[in-house]
C-alpha positions in Angstrom: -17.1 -21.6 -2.2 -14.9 -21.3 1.0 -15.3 -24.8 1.9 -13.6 -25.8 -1.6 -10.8 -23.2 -0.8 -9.9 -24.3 2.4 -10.2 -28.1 1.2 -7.4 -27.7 -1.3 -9.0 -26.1 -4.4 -6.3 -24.3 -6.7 -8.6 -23.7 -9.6 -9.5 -20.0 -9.0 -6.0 -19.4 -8.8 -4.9 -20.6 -12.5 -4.9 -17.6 -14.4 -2.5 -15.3 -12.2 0.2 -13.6 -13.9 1.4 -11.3 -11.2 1.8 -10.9 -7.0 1.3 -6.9 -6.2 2.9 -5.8 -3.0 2.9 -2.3 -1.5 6.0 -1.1 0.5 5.7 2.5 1.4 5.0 4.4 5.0 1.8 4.4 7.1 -0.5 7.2 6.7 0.1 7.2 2.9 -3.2 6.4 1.9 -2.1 2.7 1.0 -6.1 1.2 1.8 -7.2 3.7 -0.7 -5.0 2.1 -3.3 -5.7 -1.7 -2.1 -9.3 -0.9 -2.0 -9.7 0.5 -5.5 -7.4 -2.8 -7.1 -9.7 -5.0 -5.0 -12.4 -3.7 -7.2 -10.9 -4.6 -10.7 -12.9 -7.7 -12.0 -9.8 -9.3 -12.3 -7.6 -8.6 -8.9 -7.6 -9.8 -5.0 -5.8 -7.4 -2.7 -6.3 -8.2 1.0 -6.1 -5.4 3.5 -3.2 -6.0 6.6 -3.2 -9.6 6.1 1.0 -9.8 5.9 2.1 -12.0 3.6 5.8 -12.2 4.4 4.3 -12.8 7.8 2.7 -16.0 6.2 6.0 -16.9 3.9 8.0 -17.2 7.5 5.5 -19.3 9.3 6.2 -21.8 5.8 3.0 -21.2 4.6 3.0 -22.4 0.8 1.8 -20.6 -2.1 -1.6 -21.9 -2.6 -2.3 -21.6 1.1 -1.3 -18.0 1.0 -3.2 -16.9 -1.9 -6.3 -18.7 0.0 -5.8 -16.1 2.6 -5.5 -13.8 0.7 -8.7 -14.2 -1.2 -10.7 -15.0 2.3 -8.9 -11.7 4.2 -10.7 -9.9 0.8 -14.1 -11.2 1.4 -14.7 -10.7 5.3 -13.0 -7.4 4.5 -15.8 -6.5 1.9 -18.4 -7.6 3.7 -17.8 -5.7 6.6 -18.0 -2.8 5.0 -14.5 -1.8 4.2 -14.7 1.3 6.6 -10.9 2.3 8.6 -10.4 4.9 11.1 -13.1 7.4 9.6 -13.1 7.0 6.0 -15.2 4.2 3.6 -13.3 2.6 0.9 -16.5 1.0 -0.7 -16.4 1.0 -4.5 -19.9 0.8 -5.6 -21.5 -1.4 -8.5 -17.4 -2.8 -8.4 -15.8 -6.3 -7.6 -14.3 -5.8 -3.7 -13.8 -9.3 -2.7 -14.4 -11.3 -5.5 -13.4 -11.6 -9.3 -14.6 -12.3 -12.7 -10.7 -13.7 -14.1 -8.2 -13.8 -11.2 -5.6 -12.1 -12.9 -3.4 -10.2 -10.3 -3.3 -10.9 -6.2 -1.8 -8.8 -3.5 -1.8 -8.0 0.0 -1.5 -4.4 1.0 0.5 -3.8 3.8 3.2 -1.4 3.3 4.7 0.3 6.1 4.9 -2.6 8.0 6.6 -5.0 4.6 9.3 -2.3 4.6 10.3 -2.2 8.1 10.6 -6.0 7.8 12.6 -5.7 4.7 15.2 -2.8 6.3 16.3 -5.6 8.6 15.5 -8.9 6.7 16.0 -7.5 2.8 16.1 -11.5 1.8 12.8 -12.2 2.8 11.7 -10.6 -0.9 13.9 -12.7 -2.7 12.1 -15.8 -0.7 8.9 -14.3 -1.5 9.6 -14.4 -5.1 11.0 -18.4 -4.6 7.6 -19.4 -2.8 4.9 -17.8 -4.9 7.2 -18.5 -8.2 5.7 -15.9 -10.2 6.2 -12.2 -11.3 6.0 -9.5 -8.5 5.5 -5.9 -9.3 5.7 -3.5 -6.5 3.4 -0.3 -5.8 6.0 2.5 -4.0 3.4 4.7 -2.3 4.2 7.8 -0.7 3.3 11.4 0.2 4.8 14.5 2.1 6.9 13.1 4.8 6.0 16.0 6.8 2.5 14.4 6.3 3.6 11.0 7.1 5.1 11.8 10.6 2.8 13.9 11.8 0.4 11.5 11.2 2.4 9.1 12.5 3.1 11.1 16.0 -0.1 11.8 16.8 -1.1 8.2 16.3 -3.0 7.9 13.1 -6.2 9.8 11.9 -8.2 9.4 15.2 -5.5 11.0 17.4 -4.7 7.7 19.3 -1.8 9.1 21.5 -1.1 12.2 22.6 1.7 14.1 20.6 5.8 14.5 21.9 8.9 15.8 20.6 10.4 12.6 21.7 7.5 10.9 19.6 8.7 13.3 17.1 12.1 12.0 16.8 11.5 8.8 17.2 9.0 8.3 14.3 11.3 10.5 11.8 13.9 7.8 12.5 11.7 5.1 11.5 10.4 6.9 8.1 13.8 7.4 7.0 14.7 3.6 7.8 11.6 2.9 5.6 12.7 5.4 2.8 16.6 4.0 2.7 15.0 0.8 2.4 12.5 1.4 -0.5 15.1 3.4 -2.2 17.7 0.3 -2.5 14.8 -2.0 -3.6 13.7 1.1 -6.3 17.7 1.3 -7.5 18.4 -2.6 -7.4 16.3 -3.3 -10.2 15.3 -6.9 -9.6 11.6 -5.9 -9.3 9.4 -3.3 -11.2 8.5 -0.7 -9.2 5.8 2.2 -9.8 6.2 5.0 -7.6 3.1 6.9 -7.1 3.5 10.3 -5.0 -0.4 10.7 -3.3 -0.9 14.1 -3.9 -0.6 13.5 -7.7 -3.0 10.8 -7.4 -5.9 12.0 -6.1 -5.4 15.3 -8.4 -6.2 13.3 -11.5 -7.3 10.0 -10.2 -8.6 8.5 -13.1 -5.6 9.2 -14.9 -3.3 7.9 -11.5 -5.9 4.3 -11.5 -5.2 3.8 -15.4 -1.4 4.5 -15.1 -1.7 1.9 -11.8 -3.9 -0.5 -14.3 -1.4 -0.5 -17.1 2.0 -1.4 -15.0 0.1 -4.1 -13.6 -1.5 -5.6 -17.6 -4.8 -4.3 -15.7 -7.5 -3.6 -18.7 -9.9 -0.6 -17.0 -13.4 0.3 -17.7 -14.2 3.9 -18.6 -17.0 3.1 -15.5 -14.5 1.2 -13.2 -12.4 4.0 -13.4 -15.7 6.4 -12.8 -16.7 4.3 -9.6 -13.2 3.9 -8.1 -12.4 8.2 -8.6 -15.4 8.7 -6.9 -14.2 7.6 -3.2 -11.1 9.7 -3.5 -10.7 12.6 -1.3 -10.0 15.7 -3.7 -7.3 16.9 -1.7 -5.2 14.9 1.1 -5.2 16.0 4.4 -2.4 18.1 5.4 -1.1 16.9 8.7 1.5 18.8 9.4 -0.4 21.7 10.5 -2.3 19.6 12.6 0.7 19.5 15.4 3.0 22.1 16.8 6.0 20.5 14.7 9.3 22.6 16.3 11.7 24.2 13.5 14.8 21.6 14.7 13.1 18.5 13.2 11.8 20.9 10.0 15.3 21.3 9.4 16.3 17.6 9.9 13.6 16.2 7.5 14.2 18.8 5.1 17.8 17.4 5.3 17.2 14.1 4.5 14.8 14.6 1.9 17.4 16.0 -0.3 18.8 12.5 -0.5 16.4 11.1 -2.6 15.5 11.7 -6.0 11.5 10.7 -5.6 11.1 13.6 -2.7 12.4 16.0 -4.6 10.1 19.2 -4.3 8.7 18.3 -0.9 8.9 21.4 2.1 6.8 21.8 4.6 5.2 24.7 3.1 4.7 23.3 0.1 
């Protein structure tokens, strides 16, 4: 019950053997993948709560995995719906569990552009919660993820600029140079999962997910969760008037990094 919860009640918690966090870029599909590990009978993801966010206002362990499990509830029960797509698993367990197992917050973007200027505050995250973190490295196209990004998200919140351009290829590299360390420091295990793989085969990408995190999936879990991905993701790019200058520049700095490799803007 919530009431126990809030009063101090750690039993629901026992039985964790991992924290999940995402780092990554917005517009990479991240809810998708929070939304279909919040269904596993055995895992708590919240959506945007920030859990860094929580570690630097001293919030302890307990008291964060509380949030955590609350954020996952009054997320589920308002119908899990964000800027024009559903993320309701049906028949699943969205905001609640059968054997708490693995707990998470998704919030990626946001984690890494905290870590590219406070890198420490994952090494305190791993004091606090004194247990195993694995992280989920989600990415896509970045000609995908800045377009997205210039024109404000998937419901066109702002209207599109070179300068805007510019501005938000500067932050996606920042985000990249800084999951790239994490990926090649090799404190933490990291699973990269390029998008456009995923929701080709996404039984196969939920299983592969399942297993790096000791995840046991249902043949039917797996069914229900494939069933809200989109069968191809949308190609933003196209979707602004994206000048051949900044083309050039992102093609540039893709080349740096070995889990890009194979990305154009014409691919």
């Amino acid at each position: 019950m919530i009431w126990n919860l809030l009063a101090g009640n750690k039993k629901p918690f026992k039985d964790i053997k991992t924290f999940c966090l995402f780092i990554g870029y917005p517009r990479s599909g991240h809810t998708l993948y929070g939304a279909l590990l919040d269904a596993h009978p055995n895992c708590i993801i919240s959506h945007e709560l920030g859990v860094l966010r929580l570690m630097k206002e001293g919030k302890p362990k307990y008291r964060i995995f509380k949030e955590i499990l609350l954020n996952s509830r009054e997320y589920s029960n308002s119908g899990r719906k964000n800027e024009g797509y559903a993320y309701e698993v049906k028949d699943q367990w969205q905001g609640k569990y059968h054997k708490l197992q693995l707990i998470g917050d998704k919030r990626g973007g946001r984690t890494s552009l905290m870590l590219s200027t406070e890198p420490e505050l994952l090494y305190h995250l791993s004091d606090v919660l004194d247990i195993q973190i694995k992280i989920l490295h989600v990415y896509r196209n970045p000609f995908d993820n800045i377009a997205s990004r210039s024109k404000g998200g998937n419901l066109n919140k702002r209207k599109f600029s070179v300068k805007i351009l510019k501005n938000e290829i500067e932050r996606h590299f920042v985000q990249v140079e800084t999951n790239n360390k994490i990926r090649q420091e090799g404190r933490f295990e990291v699973l990269d999962i390029k998008h456009e793989d995923f929701v080709a085969s996404p039984e196969a990408g939920l299983e592969g997910i399942c297993n790096f995190f000791g995840l046991e999936p249902t043949s039917k879990y797996l069914k229900d969760c494939a069933a809200i991905v989109f069968q191809k993701p949308h190609k933003t790019r196209f979707d602004i008037d994206f000048p051949d200058e900044q083309k050039m520049e992102i093609s540039k700095r893709i080349k740096k990094y070995d889990f890009l490799a194979g990305y154009s803007f014409n691919d």
